[in-house]
Backbone bond lengths (Angstrom), bond angles and torsions (degrees), N, CA, C in turn:
res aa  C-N    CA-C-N  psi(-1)  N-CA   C-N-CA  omega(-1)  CA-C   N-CA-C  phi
1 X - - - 1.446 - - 1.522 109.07 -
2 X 1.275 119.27 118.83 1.378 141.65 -164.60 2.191 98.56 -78.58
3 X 1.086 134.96 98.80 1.459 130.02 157.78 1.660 142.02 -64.18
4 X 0.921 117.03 123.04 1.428 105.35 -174.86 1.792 107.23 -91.74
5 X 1.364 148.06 111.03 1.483 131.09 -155.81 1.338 97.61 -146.05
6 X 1.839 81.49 166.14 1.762 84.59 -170.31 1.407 93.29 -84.71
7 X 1.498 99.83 -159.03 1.959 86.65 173.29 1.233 102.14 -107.08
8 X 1.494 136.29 13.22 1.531 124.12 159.51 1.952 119.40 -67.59
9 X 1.537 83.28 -33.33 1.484 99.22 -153.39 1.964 94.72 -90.35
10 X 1.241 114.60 -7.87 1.099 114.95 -179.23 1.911 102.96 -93.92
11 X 1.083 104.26 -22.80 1.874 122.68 -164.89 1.995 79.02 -79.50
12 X 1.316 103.12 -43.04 1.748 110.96 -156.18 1.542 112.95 -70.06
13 X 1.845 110.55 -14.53 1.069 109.55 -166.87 1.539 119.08 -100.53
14 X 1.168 113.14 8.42 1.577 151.09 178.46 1.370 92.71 -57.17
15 X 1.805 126.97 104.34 1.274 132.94 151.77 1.629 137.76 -37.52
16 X 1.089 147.21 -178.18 1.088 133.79 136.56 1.096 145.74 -30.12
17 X 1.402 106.21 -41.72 1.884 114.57 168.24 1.776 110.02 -92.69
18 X 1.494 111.88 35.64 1.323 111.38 179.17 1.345 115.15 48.85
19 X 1.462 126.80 46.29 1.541 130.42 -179.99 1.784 99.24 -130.27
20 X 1.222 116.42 174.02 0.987 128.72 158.91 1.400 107.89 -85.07
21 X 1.474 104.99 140.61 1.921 96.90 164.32 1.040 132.48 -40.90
22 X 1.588 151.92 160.16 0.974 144.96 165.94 2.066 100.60 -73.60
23 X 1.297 95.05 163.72 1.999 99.08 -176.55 1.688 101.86 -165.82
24 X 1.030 95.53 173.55 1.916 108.63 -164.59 1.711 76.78 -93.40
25 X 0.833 165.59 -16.00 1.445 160.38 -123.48 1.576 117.90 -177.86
26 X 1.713 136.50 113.53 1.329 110.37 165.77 1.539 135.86 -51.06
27 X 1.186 132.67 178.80 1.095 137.19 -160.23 1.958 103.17 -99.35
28 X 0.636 134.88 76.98 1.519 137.31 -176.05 1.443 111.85 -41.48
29 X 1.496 113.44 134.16 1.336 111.38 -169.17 1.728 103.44 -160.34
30 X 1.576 128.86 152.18 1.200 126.51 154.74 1.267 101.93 -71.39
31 X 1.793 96.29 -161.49 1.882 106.40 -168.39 1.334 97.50 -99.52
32 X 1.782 121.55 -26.19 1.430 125.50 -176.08 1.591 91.47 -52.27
33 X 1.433 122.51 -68.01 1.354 144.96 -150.89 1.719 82.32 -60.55
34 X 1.051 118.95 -71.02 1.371 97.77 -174.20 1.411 137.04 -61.13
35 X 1.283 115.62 -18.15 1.450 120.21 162.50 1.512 120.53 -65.33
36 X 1.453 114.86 -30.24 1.287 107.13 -176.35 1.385 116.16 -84.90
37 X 1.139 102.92 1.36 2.026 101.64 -146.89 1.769 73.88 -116.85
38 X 1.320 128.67 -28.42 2.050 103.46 -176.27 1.881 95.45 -157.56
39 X 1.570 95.94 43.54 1.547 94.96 144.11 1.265 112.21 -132.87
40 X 1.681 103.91 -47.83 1.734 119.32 -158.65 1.637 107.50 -95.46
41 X 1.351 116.28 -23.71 1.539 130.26 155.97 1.899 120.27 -99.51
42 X 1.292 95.98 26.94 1.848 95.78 169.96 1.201 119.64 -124.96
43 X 0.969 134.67 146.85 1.453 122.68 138.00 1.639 137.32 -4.57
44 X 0.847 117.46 140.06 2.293 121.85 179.38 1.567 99.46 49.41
45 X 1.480 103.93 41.21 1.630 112.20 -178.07 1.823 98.37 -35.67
46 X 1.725 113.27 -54.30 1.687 105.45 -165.61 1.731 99.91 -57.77
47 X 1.317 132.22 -40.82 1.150 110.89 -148.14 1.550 94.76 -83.84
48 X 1.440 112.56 -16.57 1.940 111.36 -158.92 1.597 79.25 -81.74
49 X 1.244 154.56 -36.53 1.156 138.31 -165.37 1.440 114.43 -75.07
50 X 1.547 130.56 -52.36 1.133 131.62 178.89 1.889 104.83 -55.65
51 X 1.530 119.44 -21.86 1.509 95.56 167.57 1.596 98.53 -106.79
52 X 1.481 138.58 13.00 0.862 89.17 164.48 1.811 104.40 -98.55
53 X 1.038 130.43 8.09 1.941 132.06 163.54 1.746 89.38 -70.96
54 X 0.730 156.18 -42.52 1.341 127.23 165.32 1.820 126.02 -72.38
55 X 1.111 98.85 -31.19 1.651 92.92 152.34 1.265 145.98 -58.73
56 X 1.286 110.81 -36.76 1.431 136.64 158.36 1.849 114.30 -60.66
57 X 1.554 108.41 -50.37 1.472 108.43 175.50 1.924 102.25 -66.05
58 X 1.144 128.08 -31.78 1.268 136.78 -165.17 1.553 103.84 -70.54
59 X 1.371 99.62 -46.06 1.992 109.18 -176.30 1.548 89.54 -80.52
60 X 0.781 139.70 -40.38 2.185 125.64 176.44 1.158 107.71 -61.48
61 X 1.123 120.29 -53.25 1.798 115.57 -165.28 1.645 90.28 -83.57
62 X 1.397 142.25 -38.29 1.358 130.83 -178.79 1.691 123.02 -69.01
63 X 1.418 94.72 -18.21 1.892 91.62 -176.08 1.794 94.51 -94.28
64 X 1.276 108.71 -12.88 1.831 102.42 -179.65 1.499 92.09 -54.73
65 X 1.178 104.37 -64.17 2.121 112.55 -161.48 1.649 79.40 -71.48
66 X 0.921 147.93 -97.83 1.312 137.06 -128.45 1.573 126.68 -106.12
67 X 1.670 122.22 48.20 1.171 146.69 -163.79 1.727 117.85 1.97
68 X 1.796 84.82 -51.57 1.574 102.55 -146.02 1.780 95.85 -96.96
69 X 1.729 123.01 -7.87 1.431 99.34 -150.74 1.431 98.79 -87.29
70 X 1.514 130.38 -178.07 1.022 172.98 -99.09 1.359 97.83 -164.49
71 X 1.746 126.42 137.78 1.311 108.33 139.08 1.569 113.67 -138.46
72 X 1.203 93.78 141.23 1.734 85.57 164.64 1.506 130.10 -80.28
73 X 1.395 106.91 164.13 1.557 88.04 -166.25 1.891 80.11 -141.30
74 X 1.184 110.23 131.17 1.737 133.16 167.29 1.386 112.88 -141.65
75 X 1.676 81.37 -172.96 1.678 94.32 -171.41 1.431 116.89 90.59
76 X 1.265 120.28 171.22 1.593 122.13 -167.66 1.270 116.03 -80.62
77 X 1.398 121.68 16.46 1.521 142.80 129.19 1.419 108.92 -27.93
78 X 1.520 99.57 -70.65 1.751 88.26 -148.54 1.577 101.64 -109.17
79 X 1.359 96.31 35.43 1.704 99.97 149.45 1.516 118.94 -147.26
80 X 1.386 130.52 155.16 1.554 138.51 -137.41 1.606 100.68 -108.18
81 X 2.029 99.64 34.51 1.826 92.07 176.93 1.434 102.79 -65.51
82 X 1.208 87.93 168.74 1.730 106.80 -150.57 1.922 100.02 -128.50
83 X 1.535 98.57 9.26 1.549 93.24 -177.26 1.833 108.21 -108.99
84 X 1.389 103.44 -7.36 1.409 121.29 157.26 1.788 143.52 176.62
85 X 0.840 131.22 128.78 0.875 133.55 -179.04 1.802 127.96 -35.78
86 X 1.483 121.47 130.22 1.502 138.92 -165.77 1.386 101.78 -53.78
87 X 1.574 128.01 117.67 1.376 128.82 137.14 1.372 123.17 -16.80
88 X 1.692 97.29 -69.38 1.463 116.56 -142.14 1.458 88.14 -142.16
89 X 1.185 105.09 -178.01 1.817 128.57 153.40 2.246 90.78 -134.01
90 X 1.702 62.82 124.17 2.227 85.88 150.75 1.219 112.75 -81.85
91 X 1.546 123.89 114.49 1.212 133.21 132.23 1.413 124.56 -93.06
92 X 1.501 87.94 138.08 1.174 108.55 161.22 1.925 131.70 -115.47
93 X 1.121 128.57 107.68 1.601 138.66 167.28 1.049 120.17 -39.67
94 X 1.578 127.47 77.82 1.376 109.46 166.09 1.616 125.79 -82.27
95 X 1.469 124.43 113.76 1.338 100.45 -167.85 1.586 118.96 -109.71
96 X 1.123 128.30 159.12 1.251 101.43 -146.87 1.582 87.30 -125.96
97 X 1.511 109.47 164.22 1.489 114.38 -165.19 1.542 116.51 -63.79
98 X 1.410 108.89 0.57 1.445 108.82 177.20 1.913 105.41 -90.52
99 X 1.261 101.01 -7.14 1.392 91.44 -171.53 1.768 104.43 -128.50
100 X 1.461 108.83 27.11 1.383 119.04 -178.22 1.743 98.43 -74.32
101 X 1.491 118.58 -48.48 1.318 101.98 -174.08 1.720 128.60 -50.60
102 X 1.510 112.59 -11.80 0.987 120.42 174.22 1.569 135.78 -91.51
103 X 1.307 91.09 -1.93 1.631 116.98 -179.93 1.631 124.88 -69.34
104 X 1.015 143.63 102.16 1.446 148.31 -163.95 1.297 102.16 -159.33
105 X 1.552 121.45 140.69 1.512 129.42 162.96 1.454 119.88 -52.30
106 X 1.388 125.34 -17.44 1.517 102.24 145.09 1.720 124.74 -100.09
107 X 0.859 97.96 28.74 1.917 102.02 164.02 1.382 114.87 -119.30
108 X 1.365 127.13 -1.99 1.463 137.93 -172.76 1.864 90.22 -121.23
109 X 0.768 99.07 -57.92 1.829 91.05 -167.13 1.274 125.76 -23.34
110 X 1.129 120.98 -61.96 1.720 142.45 173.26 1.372 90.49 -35.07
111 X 1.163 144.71 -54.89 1.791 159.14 -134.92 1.524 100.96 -89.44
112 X 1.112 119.02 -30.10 1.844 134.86 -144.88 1.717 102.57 -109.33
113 X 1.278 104.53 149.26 1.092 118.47 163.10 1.284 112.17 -109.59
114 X 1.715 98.51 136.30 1.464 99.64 -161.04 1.464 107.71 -112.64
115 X 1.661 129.46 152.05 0.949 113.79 179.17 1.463 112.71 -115.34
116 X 1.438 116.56 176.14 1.518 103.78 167.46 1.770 111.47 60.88
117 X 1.243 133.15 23.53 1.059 130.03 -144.51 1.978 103.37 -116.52
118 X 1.001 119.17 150.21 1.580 126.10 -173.41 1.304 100.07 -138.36
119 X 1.343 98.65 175.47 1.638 119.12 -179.48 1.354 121.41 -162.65
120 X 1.581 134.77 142.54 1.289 123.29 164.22 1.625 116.23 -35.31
121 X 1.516 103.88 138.82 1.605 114.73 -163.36 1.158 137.21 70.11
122 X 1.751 124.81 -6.59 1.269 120.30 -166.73 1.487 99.05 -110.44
123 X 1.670 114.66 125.18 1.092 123.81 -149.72 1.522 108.08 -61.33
124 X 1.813 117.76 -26.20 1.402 133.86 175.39 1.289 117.59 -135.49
125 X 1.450 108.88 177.79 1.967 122.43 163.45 1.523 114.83 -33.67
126 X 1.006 127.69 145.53 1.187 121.70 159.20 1.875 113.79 -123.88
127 X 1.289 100.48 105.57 1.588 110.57 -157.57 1.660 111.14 -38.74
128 X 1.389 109.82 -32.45 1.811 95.53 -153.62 2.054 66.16 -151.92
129 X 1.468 106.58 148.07 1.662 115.24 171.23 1.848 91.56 -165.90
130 X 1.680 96.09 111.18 1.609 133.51 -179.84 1.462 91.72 -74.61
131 X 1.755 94.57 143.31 2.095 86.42 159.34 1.606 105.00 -97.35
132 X 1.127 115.90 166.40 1.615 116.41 170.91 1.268 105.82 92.75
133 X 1.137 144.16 38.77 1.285 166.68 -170.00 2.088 107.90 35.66
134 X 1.602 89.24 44.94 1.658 94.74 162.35 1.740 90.41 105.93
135 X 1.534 131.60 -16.23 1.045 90.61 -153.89 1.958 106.13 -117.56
136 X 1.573 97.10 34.79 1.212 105.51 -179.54 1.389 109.54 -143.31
137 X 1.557 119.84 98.63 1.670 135.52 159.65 1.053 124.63 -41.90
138 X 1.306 150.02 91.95 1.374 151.15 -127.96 1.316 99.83 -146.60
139 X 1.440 109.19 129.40 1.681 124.93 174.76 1.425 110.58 -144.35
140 X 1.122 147.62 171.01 1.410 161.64 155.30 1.534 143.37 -100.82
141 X 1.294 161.51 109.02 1.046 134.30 -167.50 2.053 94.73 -136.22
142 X 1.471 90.02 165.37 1.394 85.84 170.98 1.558 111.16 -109.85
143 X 1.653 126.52 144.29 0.913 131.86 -150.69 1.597 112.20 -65.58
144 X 1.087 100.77 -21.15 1.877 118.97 -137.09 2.088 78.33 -119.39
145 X 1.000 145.61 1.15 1.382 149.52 154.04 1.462 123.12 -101.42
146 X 1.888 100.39 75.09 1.245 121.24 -166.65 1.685 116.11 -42.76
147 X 1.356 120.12 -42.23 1.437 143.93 -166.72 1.362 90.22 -82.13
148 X 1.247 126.39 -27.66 2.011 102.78 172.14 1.291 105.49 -82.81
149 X 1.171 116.05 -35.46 1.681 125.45 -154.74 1.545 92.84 -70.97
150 X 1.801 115.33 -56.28 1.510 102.46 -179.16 1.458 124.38 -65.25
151 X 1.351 112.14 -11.15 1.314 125.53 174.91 1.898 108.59 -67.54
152 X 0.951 131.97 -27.47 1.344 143.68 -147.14 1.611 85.04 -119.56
153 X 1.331 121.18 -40.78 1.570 122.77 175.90 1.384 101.37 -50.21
154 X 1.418 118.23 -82.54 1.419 126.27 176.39 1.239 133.40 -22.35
155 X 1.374 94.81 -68.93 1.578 109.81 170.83 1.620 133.48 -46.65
156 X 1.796 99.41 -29.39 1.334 130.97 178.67 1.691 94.15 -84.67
157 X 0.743 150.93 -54.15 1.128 147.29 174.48 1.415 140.18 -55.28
158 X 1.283 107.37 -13.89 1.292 127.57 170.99 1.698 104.52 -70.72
159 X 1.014 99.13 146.44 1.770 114.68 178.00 1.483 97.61 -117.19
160 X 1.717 104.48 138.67 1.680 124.01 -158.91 1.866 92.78 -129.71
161 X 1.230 97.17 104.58 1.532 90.48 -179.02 1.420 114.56 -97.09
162 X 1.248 125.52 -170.41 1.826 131.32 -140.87 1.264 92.59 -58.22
163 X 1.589 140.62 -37.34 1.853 134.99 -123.94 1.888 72.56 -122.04
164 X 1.208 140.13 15.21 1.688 132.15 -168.42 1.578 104.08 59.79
165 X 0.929 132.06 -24.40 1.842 97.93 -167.13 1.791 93.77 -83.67
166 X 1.507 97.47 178.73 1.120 119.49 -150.61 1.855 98.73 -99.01
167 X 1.305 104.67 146.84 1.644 97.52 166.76 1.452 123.09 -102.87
168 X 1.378 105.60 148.25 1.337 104.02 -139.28 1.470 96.56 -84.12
169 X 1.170 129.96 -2.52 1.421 140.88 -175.12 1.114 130.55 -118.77
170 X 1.007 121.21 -41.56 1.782 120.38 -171.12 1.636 96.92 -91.91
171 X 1.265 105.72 166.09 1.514 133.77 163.97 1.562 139.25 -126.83
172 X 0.993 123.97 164.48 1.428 111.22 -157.33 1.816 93.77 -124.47
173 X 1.129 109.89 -172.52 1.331 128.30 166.81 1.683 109.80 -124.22
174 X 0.839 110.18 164.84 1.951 103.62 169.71 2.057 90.69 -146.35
175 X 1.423 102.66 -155.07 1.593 116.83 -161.31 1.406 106.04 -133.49
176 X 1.446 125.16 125.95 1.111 108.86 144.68 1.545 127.87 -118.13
177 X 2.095 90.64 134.90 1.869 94.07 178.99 0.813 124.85 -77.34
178 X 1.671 129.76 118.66 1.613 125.03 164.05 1.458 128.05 -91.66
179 X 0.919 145.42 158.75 1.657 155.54 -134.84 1.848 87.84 -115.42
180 X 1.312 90.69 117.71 1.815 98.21 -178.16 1.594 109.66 -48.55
């Protein structure tokens, strides 16, 4: 079940282990709503702000190319653990069949995290390269390719505790931002 919330009531719905519930559906949210609820009401407020000004630059330059999509937003972003402060924010691109004609590897690239990736001058590989100067995880899916989307459900749902592995039980909820 998909929510429409203010950003108190989205800050309010934060479990015990500082997560959102797990749900058949993300939690629907603007960017206001999301800034208040896991930058300006969280924990490592300085560091959650500097990614979330790249999140915000990421959703402007991403709804130019792709009007209509969706994004999800995970990761230890959009919950208020308290044992350290967010790298990154996970996005995820949902794009939806109204905005497929616009889809090409140079209109998605910029968006993506790339792996395995090189460049003129760099003496080697560079394993994993974020856009937004590292602090935005970027993936894509198409809306209308049910088996990726639940794939990205799942995966998003998993809870990653302090040591990285995964718990084998609980579930999370995450957010999705829509374009006012």
């Amino acid at each position: 079940m998909s929510f429409g919330l203010t950003s108190e009531s989205l800050r309010d719905l934060l479990n015990d282990y500082d997560e959102l519930p797990a749900d058949d559906s993300p939690y629907t949210s603007t960017l206001d709503q999301l800034e208040k609820a896991f930058v300006l009401d969280a924990p490592f407020e300085e560091k959650r702000r500097l990614i979330f000004k790249a999140l915000a630059l990421y959703c402007e330059l991403l709804w130019l190319s792709f009007p209509h999509a969706k994004l999800w937003v995970n990761g230890g972003f959009t919950t208020h653990k308290r044992w350290g402060a967010p790298d990154d924010v996970d996005v995820l691109v949902v794009i939806p069949n109204e905005d497929l004609e616009f889809l090409s590897t140079k209109s998605i690239a910029p968006f993506l995290t790339l792996e395995n990736a090189s460049a003129p001058g760099l003496e080697k590989r560079v394993d994993v390269v974020r856009p937004f100067g590292g602090y935005v995880d970027g993936y894509f899916a198409i809306e209308s390719n049910s088996y990726s989307i639940n794939q990205w459900h799942n995966q998003w749902s998993q809870v990653k505790m302090p040591d990285g592995s995964i718990h084998p039980i609980r579930k999370k909820g995450f957010v999705e931002v829509v374009k006012r």
